[in-house]
C-alpha positions as CSV (number, residue, x, y, z in Angstrom):
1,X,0.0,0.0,0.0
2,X,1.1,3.3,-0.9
3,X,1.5,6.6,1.3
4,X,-0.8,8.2,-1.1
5,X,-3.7,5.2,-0.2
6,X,-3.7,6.6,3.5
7,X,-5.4,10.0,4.9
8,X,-3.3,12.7,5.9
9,X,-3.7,12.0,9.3
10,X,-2.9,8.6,9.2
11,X,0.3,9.3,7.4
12,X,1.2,11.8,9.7
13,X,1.2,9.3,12.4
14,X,2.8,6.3,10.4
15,X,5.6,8.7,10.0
16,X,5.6,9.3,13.9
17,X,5.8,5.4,14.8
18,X,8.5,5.2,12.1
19,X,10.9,8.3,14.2
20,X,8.8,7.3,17.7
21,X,10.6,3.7,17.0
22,X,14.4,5.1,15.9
23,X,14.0,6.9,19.3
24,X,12.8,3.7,20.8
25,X,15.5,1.9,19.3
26,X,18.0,4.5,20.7
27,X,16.8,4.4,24.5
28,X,17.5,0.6,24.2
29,X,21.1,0.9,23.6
30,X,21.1,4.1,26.7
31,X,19.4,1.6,29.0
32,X,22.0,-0.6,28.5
33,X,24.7,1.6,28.9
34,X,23.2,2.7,32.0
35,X,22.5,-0.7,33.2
36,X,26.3,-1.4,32.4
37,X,27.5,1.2,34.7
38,X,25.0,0.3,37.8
39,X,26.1,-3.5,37.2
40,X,29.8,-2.2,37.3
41,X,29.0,-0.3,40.7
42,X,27.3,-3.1,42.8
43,X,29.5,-5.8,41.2
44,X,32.4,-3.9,42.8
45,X,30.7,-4.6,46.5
46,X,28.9,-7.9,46.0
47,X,29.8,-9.0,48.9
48,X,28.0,-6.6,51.0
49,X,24.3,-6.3,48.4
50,X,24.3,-10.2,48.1
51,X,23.8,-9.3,44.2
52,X,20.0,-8.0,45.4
53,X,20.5,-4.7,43.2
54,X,22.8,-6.3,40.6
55,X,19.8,-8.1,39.5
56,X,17.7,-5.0,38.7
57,X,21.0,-4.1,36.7
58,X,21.0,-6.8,34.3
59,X,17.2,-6.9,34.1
60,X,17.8,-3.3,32.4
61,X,20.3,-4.7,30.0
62,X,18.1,-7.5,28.8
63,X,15.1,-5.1,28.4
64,X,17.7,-2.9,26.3
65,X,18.8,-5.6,24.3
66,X,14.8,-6.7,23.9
67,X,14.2,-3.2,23.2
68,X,16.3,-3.2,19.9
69,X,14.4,-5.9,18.8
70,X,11.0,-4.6,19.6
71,X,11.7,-1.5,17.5
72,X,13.0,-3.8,14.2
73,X,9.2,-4.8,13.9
74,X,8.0,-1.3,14.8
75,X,9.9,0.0,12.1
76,X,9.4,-2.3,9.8
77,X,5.5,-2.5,10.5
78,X,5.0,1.6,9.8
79,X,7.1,1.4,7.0
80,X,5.5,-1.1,5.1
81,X,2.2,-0.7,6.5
82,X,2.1,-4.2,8.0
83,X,-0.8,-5.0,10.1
84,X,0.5,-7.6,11.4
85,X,3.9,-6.4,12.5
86,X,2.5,-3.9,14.6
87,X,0.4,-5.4,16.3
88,X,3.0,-7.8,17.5
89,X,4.7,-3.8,18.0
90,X,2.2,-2.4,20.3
91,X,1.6,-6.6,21.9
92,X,5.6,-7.1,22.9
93,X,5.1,-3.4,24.2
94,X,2.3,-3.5,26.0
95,X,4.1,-6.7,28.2
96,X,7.4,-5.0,28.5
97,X,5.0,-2.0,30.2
98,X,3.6,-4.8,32.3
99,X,6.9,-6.1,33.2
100,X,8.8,-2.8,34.3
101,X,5.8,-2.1,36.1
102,X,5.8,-4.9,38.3
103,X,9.4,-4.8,38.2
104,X,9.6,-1.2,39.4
105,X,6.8,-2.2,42.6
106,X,9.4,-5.3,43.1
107,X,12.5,-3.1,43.7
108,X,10.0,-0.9,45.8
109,X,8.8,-3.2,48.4
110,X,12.5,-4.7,48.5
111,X,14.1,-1.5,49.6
112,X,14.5,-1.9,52.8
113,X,15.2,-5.3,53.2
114,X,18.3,-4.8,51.0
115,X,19.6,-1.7,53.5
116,X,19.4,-4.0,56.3
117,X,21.3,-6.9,54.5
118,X,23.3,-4.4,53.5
119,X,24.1,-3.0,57.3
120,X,24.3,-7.0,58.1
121,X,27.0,-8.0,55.4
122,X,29.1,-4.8,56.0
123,X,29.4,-6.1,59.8
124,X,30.0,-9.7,58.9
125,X,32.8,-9.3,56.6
126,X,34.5,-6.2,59.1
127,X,35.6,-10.1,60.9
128,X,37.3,-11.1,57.6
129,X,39.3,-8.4,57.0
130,X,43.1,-8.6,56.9
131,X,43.2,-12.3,57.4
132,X,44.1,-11.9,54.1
133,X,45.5,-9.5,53.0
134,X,44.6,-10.2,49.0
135,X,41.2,-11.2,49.7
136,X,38.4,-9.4,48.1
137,X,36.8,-8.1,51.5
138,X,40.2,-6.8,52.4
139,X,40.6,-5.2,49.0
140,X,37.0,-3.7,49.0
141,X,37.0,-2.5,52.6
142,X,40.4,-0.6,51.6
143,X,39.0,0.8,48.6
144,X,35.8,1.9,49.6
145,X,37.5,3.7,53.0
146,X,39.1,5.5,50.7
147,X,37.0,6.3,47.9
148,X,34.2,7.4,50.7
149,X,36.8,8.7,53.4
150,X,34.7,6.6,56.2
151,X,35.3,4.1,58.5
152,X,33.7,0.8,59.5
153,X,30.0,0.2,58.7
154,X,28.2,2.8,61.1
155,X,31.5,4.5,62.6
156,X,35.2,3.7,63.2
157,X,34.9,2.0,66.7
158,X,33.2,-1.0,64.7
159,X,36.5,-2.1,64.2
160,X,37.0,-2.3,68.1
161,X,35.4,-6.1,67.8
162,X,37.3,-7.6,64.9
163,X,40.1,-9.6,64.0
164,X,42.2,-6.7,62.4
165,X,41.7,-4.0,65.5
166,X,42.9,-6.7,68.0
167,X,46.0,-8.6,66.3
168,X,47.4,-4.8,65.5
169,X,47.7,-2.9,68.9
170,X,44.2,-1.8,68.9
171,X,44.8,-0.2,65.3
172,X,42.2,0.3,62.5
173,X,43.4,-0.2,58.9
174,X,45.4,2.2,56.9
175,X,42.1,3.2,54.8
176,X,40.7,4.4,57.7
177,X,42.7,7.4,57.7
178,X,44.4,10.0,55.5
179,X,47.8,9.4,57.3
180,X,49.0,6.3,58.2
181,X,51.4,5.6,61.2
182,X,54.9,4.3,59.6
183,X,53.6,1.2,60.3
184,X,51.1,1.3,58.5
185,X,47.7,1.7,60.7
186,X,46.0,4.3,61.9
187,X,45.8,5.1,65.7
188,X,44.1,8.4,65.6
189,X,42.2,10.9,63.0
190,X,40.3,8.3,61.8
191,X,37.5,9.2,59.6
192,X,34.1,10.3,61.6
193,X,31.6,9.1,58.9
194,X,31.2,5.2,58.7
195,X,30.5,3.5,55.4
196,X,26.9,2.1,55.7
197,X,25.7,5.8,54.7
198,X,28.0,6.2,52.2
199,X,27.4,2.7,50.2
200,X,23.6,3.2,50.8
201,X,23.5,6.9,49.2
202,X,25.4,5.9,46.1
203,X,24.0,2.4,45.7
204,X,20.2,4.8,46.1
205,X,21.9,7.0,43.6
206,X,22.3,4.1,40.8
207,X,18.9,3.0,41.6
208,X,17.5,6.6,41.0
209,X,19.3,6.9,37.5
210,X,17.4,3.2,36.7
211,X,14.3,4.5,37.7
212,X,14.6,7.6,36.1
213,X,15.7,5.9,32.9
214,X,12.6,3.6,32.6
215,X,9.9,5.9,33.7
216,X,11.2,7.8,30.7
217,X,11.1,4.5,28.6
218,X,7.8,3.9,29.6
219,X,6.2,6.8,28.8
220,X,7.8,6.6,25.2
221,X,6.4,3.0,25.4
222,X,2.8,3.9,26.1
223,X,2.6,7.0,23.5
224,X,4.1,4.2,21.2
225,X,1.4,1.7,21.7
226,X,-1.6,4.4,21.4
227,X,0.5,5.7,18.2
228,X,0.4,1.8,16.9
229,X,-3.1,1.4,17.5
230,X,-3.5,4.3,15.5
231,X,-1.8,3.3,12.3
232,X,-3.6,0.0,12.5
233,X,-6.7,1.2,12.5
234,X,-6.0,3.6,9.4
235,X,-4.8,1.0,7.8
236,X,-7.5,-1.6,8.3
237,X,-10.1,1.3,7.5
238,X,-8.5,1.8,4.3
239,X,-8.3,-2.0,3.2
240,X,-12.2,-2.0,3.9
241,X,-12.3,1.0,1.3
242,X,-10.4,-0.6,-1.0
């Protein structure tokens, strides 16, 4: 069927699934990027979110990577006027919507059940540290002191109970301060904040960039769908013409 078989409205908004979907195709690859950077950030301190967010990370790759698929039969159902094609469109669509939806009241409800496993973890593997001194919790407690100039998991005198703190002279690890003794320990202008806060506020930082991200993506969705029906309706209307 040709554009000249179709109303002026209804090739106006054939036109507007056509661009709606290379916008749609482009938001897939920018959820994926974005998914790629939140899965980097909780991969680096597994140990302590038990992979609970890293999961909500790599569910926004897949739906990236579905997303570029989604928008090949968008496409290619405006363009050649393909009944059939967009309705599978606006279907696949309409159960993503479903699917970050429930997905979105998922992540919601587990909130605070992953700060306190969180809080829990971070105390648990304070015990760990420096029996080792390659281990990954050694390595991640160090690094995150750093990065986040805190100590411990609520403040520094969590280390007053561990391995580390007692085997050392009552000392707290190097990353605990700015300058280390020549030994290599810190015995006094420790950092004041702990590292529960710290982790919590940039782990609820990724999670507002995912949730930002989608909502966006689902709005685009939904005008998507309503711009499908549309077009299919145009198009049936004028095969009953014809």
């Amino acid at each position: 069927m040709s554009d000249t078989n179709l109303g002026c409205g209804c090739l106006t908004v054939k036109y507007l699934v056509f661009l709606f979907n290379l916008l749609f195709l482009l938001s897939g690859l920018v959820l994926i990027a974005v998914g790629g950077l939140a899965q980097v950030f909780f991969k680096e301190y597994v140990q302590f979110f038990n992979n609970e967010l890293s999961t909500p990370a790599m569910a926004i790759i897949v739906l990236g990577c579905v997303i570029l698929v989604i928008s090949f039969f968008g496409c290619c159902g405006a363009k050649k006027e393909n009944i059939c094609m967009l309705r599978t469109f606006a279907g696949l669509m309409g159960v993503i919507l479903i699917l970050e939806l429930a997905g979105g009241i998922a992540v919601a409800i587990m909130k605070s059940q992953v700060q306190d496993l969180l809080e829990e973890n971070m105390q648990k593997s304070m015990n760990e540290y420096g029996l080792k001194n390659d281990s990954i919790v050694t390595l991640t407690w160090d690094e995150m002191q750093k990065d986040y100039g805190c100590c411990g998991t609520k403040n520094s005198t969590d280390w007053e109970d561990t391995w580390f703190y007692t085997n050392h002279t009552d000392a707290f690890p190097a990353s605990c301060c700015a300058h280390p003794n020549d030994e290599g320990f810190c015995k006094d202008l420790v950092y004041e904040n702990g590292c529960f806060g710290a982790l919590r506020d940039a782990g609820k930082a990724h999670m507002v960039i995912i949730a930002g991200v989608a909502l966006g993506i689902a709005v685009l969705q939904a005008i998507g769908i309503w711009m499908s029906c549309c077009l299919i309706k145009g198009v049936r209307e004028r095969y009953e013409i014809l």
